[in-house]
C-alpha positions in Angstrom: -209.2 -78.2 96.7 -207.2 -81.2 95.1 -203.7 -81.9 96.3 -202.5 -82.3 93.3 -204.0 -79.9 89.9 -203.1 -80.5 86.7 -201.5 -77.4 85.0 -203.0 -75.6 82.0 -200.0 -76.4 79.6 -201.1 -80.1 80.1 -201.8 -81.4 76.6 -205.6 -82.7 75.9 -204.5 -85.3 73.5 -201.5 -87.0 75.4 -198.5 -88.6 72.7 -195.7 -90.3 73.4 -193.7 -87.4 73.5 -196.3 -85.3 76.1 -195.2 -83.9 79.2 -197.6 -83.7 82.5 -197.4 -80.8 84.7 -198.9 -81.1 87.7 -199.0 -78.4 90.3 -198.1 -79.0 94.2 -195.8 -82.2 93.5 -192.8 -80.3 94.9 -194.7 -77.9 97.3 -195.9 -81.7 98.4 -192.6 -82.9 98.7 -191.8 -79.4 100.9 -194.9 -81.1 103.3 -193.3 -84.2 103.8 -189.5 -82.2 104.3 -191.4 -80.4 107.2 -192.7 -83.5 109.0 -190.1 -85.2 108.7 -187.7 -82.6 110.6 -191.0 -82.6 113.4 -190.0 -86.2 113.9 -186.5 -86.2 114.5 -186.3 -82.9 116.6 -189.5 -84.1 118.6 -187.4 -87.7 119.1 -190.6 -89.3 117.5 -188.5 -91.8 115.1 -190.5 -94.9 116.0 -193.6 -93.2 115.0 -194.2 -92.5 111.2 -197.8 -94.2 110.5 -198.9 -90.5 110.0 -196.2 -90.0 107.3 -195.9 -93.0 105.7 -199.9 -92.5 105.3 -199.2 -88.8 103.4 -196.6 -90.1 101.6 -198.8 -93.0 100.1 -201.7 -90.8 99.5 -199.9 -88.3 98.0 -198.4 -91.1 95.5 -201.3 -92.6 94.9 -202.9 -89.5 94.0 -200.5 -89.0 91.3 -200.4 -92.2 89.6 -204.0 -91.7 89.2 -203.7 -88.3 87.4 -201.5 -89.8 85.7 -203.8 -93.0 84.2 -206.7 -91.2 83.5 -204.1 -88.7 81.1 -203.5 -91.8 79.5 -199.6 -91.0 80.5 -197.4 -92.9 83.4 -195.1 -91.1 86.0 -192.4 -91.3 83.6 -193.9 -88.5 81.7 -194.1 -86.0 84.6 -191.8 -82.9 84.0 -188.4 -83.0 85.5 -189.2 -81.3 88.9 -192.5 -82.8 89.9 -191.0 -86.6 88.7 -188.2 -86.4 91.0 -190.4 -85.0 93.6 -193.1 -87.9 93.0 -189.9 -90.8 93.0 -188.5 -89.2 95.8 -191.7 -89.7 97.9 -192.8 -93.1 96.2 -189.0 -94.4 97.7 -190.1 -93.4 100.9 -193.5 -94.9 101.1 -191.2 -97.8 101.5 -191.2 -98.3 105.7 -187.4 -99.5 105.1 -186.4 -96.6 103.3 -188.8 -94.0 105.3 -186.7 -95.7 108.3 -183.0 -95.4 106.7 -183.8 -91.3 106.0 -185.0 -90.4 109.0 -181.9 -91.9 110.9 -179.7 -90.5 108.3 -181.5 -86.5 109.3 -181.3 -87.5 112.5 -177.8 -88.2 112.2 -177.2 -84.8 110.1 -178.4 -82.9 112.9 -176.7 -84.5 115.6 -173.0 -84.2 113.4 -174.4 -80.3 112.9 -174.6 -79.6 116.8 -171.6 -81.1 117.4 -169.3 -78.5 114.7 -171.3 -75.4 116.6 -170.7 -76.9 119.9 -167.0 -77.1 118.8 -166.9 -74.3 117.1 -168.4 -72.1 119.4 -170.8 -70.9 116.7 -174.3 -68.8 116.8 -176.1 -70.0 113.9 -178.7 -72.7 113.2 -178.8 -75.3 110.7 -181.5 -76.4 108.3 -181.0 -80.1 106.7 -183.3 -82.0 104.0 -182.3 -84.6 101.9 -184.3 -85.2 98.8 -183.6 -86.1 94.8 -181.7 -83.4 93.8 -179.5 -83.0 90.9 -176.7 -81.6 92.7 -174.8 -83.9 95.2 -175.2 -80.9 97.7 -175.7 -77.4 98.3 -175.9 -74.7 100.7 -176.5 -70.7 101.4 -177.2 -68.8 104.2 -180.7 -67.5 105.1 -181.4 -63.5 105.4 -183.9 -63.7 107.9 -182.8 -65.1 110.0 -179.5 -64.1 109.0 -177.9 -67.1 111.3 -179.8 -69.8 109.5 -177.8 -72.3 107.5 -179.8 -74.3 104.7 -178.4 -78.0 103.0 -179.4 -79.4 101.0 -178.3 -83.3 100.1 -179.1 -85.4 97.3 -180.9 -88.8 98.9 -177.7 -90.9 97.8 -176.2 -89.2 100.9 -178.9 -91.6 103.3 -175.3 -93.8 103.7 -172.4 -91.8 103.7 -170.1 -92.1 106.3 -169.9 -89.3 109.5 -167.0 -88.4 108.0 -167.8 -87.2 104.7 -170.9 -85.5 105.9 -168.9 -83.5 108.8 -166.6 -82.1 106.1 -169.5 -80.8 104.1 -171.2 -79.5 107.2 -168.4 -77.8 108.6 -167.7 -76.3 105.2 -171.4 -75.1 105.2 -171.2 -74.0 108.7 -167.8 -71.5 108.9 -168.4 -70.9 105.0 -164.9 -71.9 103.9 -163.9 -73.3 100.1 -163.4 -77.0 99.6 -160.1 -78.0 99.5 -159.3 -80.1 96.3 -158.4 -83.4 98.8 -162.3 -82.9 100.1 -164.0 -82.5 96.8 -162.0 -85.5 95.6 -163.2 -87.3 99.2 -166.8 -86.0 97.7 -166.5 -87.2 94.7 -165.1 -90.6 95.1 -168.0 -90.9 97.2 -170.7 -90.1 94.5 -169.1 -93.2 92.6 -169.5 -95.8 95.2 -172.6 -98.3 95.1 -174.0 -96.8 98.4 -174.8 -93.7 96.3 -175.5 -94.7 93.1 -177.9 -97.8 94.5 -180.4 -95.0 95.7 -179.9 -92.6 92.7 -181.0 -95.7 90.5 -183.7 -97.0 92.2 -184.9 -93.4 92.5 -184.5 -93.0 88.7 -185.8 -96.7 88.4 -189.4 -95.6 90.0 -190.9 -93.3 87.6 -189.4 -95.6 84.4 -192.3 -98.0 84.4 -192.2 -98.8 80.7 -193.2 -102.3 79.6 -191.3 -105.1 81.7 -190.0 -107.9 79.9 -188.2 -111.3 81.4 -187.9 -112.6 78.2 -184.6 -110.8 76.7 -183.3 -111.5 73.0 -180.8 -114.7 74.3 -182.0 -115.1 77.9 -185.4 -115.5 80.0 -185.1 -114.4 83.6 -188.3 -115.9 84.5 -186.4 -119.3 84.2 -183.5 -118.6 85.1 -185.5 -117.2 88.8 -187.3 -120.9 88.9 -183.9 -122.7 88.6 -182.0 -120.4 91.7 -185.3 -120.8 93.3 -184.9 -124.2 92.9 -181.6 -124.6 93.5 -180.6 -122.0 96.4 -184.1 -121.3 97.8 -185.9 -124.7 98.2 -188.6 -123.3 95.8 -189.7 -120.8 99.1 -189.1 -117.6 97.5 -191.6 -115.5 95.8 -190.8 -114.7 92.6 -190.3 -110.4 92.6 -190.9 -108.9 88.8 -188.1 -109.5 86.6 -187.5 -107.2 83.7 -184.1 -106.2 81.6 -183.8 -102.7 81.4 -181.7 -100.5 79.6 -180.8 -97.7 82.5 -178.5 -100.0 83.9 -175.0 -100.3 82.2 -172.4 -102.5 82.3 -170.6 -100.5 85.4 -174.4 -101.5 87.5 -175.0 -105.2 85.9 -178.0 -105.5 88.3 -180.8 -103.9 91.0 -183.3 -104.8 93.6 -186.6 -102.4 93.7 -187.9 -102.8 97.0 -190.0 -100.2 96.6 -191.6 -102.4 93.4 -190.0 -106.0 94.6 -188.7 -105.9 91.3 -185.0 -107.4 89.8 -183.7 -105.2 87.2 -181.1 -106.8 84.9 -179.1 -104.5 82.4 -179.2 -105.3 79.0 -176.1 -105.4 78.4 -175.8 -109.0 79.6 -178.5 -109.8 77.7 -176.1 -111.2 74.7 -174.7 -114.1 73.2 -171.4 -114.0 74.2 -172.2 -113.6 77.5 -172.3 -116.9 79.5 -175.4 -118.3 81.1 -173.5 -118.4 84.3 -172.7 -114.9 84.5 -176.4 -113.6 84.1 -177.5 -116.1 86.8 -174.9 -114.8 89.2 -176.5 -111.7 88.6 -179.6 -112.3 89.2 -178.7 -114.5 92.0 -177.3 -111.4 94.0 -180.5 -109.6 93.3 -181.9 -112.2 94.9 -180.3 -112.2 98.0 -181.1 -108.8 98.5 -184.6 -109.4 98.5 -184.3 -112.3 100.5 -181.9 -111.1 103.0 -183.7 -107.5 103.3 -181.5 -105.1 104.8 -180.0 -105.2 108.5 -179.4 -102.1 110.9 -175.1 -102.5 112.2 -173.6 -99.6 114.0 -176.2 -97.1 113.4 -176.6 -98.0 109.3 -178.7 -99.7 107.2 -176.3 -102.5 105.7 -177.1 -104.6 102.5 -173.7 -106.4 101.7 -173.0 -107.8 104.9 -170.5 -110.7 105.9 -173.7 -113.0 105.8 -174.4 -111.6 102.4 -171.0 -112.0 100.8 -171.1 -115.4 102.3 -174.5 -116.7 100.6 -173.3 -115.4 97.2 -170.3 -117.1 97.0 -172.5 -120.4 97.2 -173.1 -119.7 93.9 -171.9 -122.7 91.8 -169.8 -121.0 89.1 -169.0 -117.8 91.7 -165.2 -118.1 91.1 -165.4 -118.8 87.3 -168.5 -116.1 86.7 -166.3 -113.2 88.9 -163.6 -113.8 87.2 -165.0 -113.7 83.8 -166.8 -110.3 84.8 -162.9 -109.2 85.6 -161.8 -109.8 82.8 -164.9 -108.6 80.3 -166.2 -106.0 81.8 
């Protein structure tokens, strides 16, 4: 039996406008959920060539489904496309590594509110690409069980704001307004919205193109290569894409090596300076990776900050994007 079956409302003839259902994405996606909290309560966080094997498989499987329907993963209904992005992200060993310290982390905040608390219940805890930011409900059977649920753009939040929610979860009291605004605020920030996009970012695989209508990223990558790089870098695929707005400007796709540029900057009043800033800080990402300080994953650090303001026009370019958008 196939891991993944294609459901009977799948249209024969695929159009543009088709939607493929496939069966199991999401019981898939419950699979991985369950190894994952194996690993962190069996301390086993080190060793994930079992997972990261599933996870690929399982990915792999789909995309081919997806091919021989003459359709691309951008096409998958709503449930089993976030299922299938969500597991493509993790196939990534960086990202596989982030999520299982953030669990990890979950658990450990969730011990310590029913250790000072005094409480009898347990707590279930899965992060995944949800719509909602978070939710939980109590289980009937057994009736002490807890269940959250967190979107993925949680993999960064601070103790903090995940304590409040637990605790919330955990002696099932309302949000006061100052912690929904804490909540919030949060879900506005770059370290949640960076994962919601590249999660969004995975199944759009339409047709890339470097070349925009005023500006060609493939040469603007050789000059920053040249010039800030010594020509070493490997040039990632570059692409202008129009999920990204003028409050994101730009995105690294690990998960693809891929620099996404928004559109937006793609236009003749915009100076050439500005888009290579951009792109520059894309750039860095790939090239610096990510580093693991005080128990996070960190992508703007001080070493970070510091190579992109050897930018040549960094002053003049940040201040134009100040003042224009």
């Amino acid at each position: 039996m196939p891991l993944v079956k294609v459901s009977r409302t799948t249209k024969k003839t695929p159009t543009k406008s088709s939607t493929l259902r496939l069966k199991n994405i999401v019981k898939q996606q419950s699979i991985i959920q369950t190894e994952i909290d194996n690993i962190v309560k069996n301390r086993t966080l080190n060793d994930t060539s079992f997972l990261q094997k599933n996870l690929q498989k399982f990915t792999t499987e789909i995309e081919i489904i997806c091919q021989n329907k003459q359709l691309t993963t951008a096409d998958l209904a709503t449930p089993s496309r976030k299922a299938y992005s969500w597991m493509k992200f993790l196939s990534n060993s960086d990202n596989l590594q982030l999520h299982l310290n953030a669990v990890n982390r979950y658990y450990n905040l969730a011990q310590k509110v029913i250790k000072n608390h005094r409480l009898k219940k347990q707590i279930s805890i899965a992060l995944a690409n949800y719509s909602s930011l978070y939710k939980y409900k109590a289980s009937r059977h057994p009736s002490n069980l807890i269940s959250i649920q967190f979107s993925e753009g949680f993999i960064r939040a601070d103790d903090s704001l995940l304590e409040i929610i637990i605790t919330s979860a955990l002696l099932g009291k309302n949000k006061i307004n100052d912690d929904r605004q804490i909540i919030r605020k949060f879900s506005m920030t770059d370290e949640y919205c960076d994962v919601i996009l590249e999660l969004d970012l995975i199944a759009d695989i339409s047709a890339e193109k470097s070349q925009g209508n005023y500006y060609d990223l493939e040469q603007l990558f050789t000059k920053i290569n040249r010039e800030y790089f010594d020509n070493k870098m490997v040039k990632p695929r570059l692409t202008w894409n129009q999920i990204l707005t003028k409050r994101k400007l730009g995105h690294y796709e690990r998960t693809r090596d891929r620099v996404v540029i928004s559109r937006t900057l793609d236009q003749q009043n915009v100076p050439r300076m500005i888009v290579e800033l951009v792109l520059y800080h894309e750039l860095l990402h790939k090239h610096l990776g990510v580093q693991f300080v005080n128990g996070k994953f960190r992508a703007h650090t001080p070493e970070f900050r510091r190579s992109e303001q050897k930018y040549q026009h960094y002053q003049a370019a940040m201040k134009w994007i100040e003042n224009n958008i």
